[in-house]
N, C-alpha and C positions, 0 to 999 in steps of 0.2 A: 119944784122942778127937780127931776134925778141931775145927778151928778155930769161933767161933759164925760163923754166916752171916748174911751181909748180905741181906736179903730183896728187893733189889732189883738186884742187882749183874751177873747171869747175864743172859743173853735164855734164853725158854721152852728146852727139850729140841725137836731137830729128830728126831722118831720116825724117818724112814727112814735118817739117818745113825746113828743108832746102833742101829737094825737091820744097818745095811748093816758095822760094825765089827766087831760081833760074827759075822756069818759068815765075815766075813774071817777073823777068829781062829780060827774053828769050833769055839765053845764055843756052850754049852746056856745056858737061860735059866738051869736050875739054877746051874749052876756063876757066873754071875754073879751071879744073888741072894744067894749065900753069899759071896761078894767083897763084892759091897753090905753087909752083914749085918755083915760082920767089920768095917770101914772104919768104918760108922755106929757100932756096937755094940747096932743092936737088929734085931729080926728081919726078912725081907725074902722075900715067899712067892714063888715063881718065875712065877706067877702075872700079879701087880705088874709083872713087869719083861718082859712079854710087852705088858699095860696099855700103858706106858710105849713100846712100841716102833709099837704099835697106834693112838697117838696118843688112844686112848679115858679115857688119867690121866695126869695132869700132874705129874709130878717136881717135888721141891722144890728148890733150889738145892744143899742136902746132899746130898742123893739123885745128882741131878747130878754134883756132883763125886765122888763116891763110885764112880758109874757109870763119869767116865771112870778112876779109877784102877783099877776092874776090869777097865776095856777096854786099858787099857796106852797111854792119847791126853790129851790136851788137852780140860778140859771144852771149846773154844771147837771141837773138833772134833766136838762133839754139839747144839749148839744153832743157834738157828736167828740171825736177822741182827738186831744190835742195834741198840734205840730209845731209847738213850741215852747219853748220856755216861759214866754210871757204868756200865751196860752195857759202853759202845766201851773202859773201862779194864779191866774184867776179863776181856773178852775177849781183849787185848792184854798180859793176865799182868803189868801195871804197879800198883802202890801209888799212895796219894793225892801221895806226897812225888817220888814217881820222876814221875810225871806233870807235876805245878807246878812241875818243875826244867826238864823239858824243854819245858816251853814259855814259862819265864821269867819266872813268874807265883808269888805265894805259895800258901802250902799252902790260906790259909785263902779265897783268889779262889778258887782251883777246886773246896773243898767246896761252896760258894755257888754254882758255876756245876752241880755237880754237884746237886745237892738243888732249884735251882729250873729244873734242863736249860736253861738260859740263858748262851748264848755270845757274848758283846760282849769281844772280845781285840780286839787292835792286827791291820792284816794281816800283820804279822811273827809276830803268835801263832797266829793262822789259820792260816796256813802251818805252822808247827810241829806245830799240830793233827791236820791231816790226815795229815801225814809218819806222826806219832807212833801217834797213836787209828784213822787209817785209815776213818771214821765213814762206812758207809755212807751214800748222798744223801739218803736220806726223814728219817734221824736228825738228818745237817745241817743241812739247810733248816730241819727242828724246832726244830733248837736255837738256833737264829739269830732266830725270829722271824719267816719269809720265804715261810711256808708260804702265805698269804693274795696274798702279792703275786707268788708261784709260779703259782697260780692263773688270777689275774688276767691275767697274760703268757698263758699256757694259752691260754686260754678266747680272747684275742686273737690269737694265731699260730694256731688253728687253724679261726677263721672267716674268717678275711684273707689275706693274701699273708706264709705260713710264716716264710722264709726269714729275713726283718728281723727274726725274733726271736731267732735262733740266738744270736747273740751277746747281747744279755743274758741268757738264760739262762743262760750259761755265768758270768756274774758272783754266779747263785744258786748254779746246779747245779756242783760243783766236777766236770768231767767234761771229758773228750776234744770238743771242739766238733764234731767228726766225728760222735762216736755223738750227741750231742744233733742233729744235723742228720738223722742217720738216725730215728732217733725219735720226731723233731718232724714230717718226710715220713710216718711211720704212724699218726701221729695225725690226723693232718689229711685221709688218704686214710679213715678208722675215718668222721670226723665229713662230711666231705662225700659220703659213701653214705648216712646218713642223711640228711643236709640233701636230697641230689637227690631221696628218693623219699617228700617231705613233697608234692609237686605230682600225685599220683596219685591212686586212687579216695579217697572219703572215708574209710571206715576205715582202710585202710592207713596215708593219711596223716596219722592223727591216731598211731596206732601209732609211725610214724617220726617223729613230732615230739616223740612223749613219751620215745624214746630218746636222740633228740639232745639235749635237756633232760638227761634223766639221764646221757649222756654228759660234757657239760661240769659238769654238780653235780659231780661225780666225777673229773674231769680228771687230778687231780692222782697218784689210784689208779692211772689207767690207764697215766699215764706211768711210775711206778716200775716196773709190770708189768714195760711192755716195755721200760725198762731191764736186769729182771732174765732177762728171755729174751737180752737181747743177748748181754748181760756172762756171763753164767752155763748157757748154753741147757743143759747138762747135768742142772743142779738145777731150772730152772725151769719144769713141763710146759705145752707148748706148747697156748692153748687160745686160740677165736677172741675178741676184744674186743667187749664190746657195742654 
């Protein structure tokens, strides 16, 4: 029997990678349902794991791992991008005790950081952090507490003169100053197309004003986007920003 599972430890199943694995391998749903089935020890309809690639049912964390050992991968090769800490650890195949070593920390700070996704370390342990857990930036910033004052810079570099923000951003956003300057340029060109065509007939412009409004409520979304378009354009389908 697998191990009990940590009900929170996994991020979601990402349905097209592990569709896209199992053609690789050129097995059937069958054939991996009975891998699931055998791994779990209870039954698994071929069905379910069509579901599961469908994105129409959500695999449990068991299931999950069971899935990638039928797929012959790394659960972290089937799920999608993690939003936590205890996430960024299972993902990264580390224990609670391999974790709090490598960042210099005890066992019992990092359950604590883990259980209330609350990261206050040294920036020696920051550093460590990133090296180690690897934490994608929306998890980051989460974890930190930054998420509000992320915003707030946002929502100011992209009604104003960009540029002066780049750099502190990059004291939130642990990122290449490059791609945050890139990014911060397509935000700012997203929100000033709306802003310019708030001066046009009256509906229009109440129309683009209710965008740009919702634009910045949301700022924060928009930037991870087109983060994940930069960084990842393969995985990320390219769709326009509102």
């Amino acid at each position: 029997m697998p191990p009990t599972d940590d009900p929170y430890a996994l991020p979601p199943l990402a349905p097209a990678r592990a569709a896209a694995v199992r053609h690789r391998l050129g097995l059937t749903t069958g054939q991996v349902a009975w891998a699931v089935a055998a791994y779990c020890g209870s039954p698994v309809h071929p069905d379910l794991v069509h579901a599961w690639e469908a994105g129409t049912a959500t695999p449990e964390n068991v299931h999950v791992k069971a899935l990638a050992a039928a797929l012959w991968c790394s659960p972290a090769d089937l799920v999608g991008e993690a939003a936590t800490l205890a996430q960024c650890r299972t993902v990264a195949g580390l224990t609670v005790n391999e974790t709090a070593a490598a960042l210099g920390i005890t066992r019992g700070q990092w359950e604590k950081a883990e259980r209330r996704n609350r990261w206050q370390g040294t920036p020696a342990q920051t550093q460590a952090l990133l090296r180690t857990l690897c934490p994608p930036p929306p998890c980051f910033v989460a974890a930190c507490g930054r998420t509000e004052q992320l915003r707030v810079l946002l929502r100011e570099a992209v009604t104003t003169w960009w540029p002066t923000y780049v750099g502190p951003l990059t004291r939130i956003v642990p990122l290449d100053p490059a791609v945050l300057h890139h990014v911060l340029e397509r935000l700012h060109l997203v929100y000033q197309r709306w802003e310019g065509a708030t001066g046009g007939p009256a509906h229009q412009a109440a129309q683009a004003e209710a965008r740009a409004a919702d634009f910045l409520e949301h700022i924060d979304h928009h930037l991870w986007h087109l983060l994940r378009e930069t960084l990842n354009p393969a995985e990320e389908p390219s769709r326009p920003t509102p």
